[in-house]
C-alpha positions in Angstrom: -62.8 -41.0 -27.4 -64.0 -37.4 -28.7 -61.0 -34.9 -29.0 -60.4 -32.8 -25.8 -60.0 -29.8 -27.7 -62.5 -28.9 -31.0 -60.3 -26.8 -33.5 -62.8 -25.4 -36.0 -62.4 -22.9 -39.1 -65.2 -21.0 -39.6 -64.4 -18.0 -41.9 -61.8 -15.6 -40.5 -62.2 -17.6 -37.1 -60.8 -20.0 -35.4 -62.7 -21.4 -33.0 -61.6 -23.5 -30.0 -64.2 -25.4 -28.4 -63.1 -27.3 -24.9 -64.2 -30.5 -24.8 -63.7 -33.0 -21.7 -67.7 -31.9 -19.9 -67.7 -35.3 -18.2 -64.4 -33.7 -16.1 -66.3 -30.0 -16.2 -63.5 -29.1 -19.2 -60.8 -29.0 -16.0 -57.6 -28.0 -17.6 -55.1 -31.3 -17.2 -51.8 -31.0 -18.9 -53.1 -32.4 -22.3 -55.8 -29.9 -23.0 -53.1 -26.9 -21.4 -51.2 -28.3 -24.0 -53.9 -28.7 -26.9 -54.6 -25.0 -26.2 -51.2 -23.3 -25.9 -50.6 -25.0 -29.5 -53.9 -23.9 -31.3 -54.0 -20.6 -29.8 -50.1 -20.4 -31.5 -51.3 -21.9 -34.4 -53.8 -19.7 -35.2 -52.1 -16.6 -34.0 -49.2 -17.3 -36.9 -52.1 -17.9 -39.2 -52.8 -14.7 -41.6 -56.2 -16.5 -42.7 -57.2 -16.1 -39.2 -58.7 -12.4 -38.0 -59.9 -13.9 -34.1 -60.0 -16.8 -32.0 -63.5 -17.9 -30.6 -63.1 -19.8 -27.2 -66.0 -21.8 -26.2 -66.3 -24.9 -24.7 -68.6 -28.3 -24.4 -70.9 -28.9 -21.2 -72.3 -27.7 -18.4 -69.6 -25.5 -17.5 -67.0 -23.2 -19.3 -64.1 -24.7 -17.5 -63.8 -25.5 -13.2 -59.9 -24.8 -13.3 -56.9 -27.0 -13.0 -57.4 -30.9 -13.1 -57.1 -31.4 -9.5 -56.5 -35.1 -9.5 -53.7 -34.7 -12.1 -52.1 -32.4 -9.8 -52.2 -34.7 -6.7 -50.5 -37.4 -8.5 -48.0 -35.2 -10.8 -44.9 -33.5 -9.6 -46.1 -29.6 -9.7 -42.5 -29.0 -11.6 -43.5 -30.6 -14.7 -47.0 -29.0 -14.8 -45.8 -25.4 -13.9 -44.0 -24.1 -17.2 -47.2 -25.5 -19.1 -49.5 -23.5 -16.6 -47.2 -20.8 -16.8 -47.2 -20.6 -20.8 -51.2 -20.9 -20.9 -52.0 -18.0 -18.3 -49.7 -15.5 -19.7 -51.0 -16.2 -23.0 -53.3 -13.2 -23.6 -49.9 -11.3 -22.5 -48.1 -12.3 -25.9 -51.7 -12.6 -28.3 -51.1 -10.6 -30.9 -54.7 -11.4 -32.4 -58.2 -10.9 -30.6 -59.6 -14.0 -28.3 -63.1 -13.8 -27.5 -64.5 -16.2 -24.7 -67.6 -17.4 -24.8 -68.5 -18.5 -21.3 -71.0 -20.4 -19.4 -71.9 -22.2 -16.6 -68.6 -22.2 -14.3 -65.1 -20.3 -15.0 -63.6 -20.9 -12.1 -59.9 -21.0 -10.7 -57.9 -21.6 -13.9 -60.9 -21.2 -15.6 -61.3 -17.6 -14.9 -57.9 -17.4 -15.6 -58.1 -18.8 -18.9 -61.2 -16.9 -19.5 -59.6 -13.5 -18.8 -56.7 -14.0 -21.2 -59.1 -13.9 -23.9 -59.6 -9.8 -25.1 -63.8 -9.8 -24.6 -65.8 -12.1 -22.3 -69.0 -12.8 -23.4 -71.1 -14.5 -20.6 -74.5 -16.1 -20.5 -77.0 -15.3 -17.5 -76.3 -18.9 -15.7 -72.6 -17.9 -16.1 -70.6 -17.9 -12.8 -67.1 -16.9 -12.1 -64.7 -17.3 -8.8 -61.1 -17.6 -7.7 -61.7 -20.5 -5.5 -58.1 -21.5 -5.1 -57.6 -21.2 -1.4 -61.0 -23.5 -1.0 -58.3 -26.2 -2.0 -55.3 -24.6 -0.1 -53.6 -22.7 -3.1 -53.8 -19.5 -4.1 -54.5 -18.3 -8.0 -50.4 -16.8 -8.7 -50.5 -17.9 -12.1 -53.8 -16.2 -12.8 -53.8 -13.0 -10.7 -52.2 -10.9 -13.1 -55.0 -11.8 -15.7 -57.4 -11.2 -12.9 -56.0 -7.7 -11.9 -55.5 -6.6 -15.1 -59.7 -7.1 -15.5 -61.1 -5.9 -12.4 -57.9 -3.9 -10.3 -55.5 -5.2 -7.6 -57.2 -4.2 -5.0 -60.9 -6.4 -6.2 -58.7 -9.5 -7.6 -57.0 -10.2 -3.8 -60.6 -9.8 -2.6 -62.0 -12.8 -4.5 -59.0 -14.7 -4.4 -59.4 -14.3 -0.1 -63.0 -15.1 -0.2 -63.4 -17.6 -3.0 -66.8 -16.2 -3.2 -68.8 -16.8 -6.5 -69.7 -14.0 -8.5 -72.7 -13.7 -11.0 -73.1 -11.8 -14.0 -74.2 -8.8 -12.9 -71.5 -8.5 -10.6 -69.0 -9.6 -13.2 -70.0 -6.8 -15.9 -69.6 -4.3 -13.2 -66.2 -5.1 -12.1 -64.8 -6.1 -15.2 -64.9 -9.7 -15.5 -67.6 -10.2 -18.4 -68.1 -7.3 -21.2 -71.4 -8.6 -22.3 -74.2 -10.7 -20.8 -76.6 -12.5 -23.3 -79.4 -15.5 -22.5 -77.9 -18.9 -22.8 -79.3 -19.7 -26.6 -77.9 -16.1 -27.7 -74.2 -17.5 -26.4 -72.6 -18.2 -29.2 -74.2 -16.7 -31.8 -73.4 -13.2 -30.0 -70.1 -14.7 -29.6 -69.9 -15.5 -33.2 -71.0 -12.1 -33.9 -68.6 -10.0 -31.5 -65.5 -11.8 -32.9 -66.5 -11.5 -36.7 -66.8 -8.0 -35.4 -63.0 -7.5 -34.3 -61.6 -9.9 -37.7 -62.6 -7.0 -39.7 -60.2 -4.8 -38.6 -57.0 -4.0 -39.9 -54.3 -7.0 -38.7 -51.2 -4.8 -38.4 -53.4 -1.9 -36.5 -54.7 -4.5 -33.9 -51.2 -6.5 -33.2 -49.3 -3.0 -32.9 -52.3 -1.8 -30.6 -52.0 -5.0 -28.4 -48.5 -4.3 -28.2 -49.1 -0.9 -27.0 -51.6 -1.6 -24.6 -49.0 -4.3 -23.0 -46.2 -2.2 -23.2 -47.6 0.8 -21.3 -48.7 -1.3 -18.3 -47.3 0.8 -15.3 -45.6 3.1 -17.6 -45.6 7.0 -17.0 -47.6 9.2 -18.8 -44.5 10.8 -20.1 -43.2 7.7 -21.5 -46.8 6.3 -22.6 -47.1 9.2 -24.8 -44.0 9.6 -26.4 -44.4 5.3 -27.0 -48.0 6.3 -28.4 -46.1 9.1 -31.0 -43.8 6.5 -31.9 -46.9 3.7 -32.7 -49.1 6.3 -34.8 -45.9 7.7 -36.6 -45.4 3.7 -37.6 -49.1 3.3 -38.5 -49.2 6.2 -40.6 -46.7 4.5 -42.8 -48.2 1.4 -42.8 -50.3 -0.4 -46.0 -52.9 -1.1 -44.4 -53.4 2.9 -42.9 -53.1 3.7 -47.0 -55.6 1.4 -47.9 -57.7 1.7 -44.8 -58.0 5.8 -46.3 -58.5 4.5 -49.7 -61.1 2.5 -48.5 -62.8 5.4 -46.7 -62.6 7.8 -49.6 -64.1 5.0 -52.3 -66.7 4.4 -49.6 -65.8 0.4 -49.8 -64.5 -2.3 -47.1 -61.2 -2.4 -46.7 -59.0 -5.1 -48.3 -55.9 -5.5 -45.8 -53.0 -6.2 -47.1 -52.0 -7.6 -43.9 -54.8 -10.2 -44.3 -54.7 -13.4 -46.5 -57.4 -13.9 -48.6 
């Protein structure tokens, strides 16, 4: 039986491919599993500059495994479900999702812990918990945080589909490519964010999740505190001797 979960280095990426398309890559408590450890894994890794989530299939992944959750006592799937869809909470290294097909449900929720969403046209993305008499709690937040309180309780309500278009206008996909373009423009996006510094991207992710419902007051004087660390930092020295010997940085936060 082929792996549920592809783990794949490919340069500075690491790049996560699900892999059950005869269940429509539905998230059972294996592959929540598989996940929670290779996205850890690779966010500990110093080689590693971004994770590339893809998957296998027709679709990008239809949401919880709803026949494992009719047989298994929701207590010992809920800390697992919890731990995956908070993930992009703690990530202190850019995701990029490469989706197609249908994020749906957990899906969507998985999708939109990544940082970037890069969608192909035949893409299609809902909250269509309540179709099955639930409603999305452990993904709202994600959702919200994309697309505003207000928009996320509209979808989860409605359950309605929404298409790219719609998605890059609310804030669910950041780019829209043809289907063959997928992953190369996946590829290319997620290269694009390993080059930065390591230390300036995991104390900007910090910032960003810190400041959440913070004041401006208190977001500014936080922000003072962050650029007053980065100044200091190796990589900010190198990142200016970089600039003035007009080369590529070499980050000392990186491992060669």
């Amino acid at each position: 039986m082929s792996d549920i979960l592809s783990i794949c280095a490919e340069g500075p990426l690491r790049r996560l491919t699900l892999n059950r398309p005869e269940k429509r890559n539905a998230l059972d408590a294996a592959l929540c599993r598989r996940l929670v450890e290779a996205i850890g894994e690779a966010a500990a890794d110093r080689t590693v500059g971004a994770i590339l989530l893809d998957a296998n299939g027709k679709d990008f992944c239809s949401g919880m495994d709803l026949e494992e959750a009719a047989t298994t006592d929701p207590d010992e799937l809920l800390p697992l479900h919890q731990e995956l869809f908070s993930i992009g909470e703690r990530l202190c290294k850019p995701m990029v999702a490469a989706v197609h097909g249908g994020a749906l449900a957990g899906g969507l929720g998985l999708a939109l812990n990544a940082h970037l969403v890069i969608a192909s046209r035949d893409a299609r993305f809902g909250l269509t918990e309540v179709r099955v008499g639930l409603w999305p709690y452990l993904v709202f937040r994600a959702a919200a945080a994309a697309v505003g309180n207000r928009k996320a309780t509209e979808l989860a309500l409605t359950a309605r589909i929404v298409d790219t278009d719609e998605a890059c206008r609310i804030g669910i996909a950041d780019i829209v490519v043809e289907r063959e373009e997928l992953l190369a423009e996946s590829r290319k996006v997620a290269l694009g964010a390993a080059e930065g510094s390591a230390t300036a991207i995991e104390q900007g992710l910090s910032f960003v999740r810190r400041t959440l419902g913070m004041d401006e007051s208190a977001a500014n004087k936080l922000a003072g505190e962050f650029r007053k660390a980065a100044h200091a930092s190796a990589d900010f020295k190198e990142g200016i001797r970089a600039f003035r010997e007009k080369r590529r940085p070499r980050w000392p936060s990186r491992a060669i």
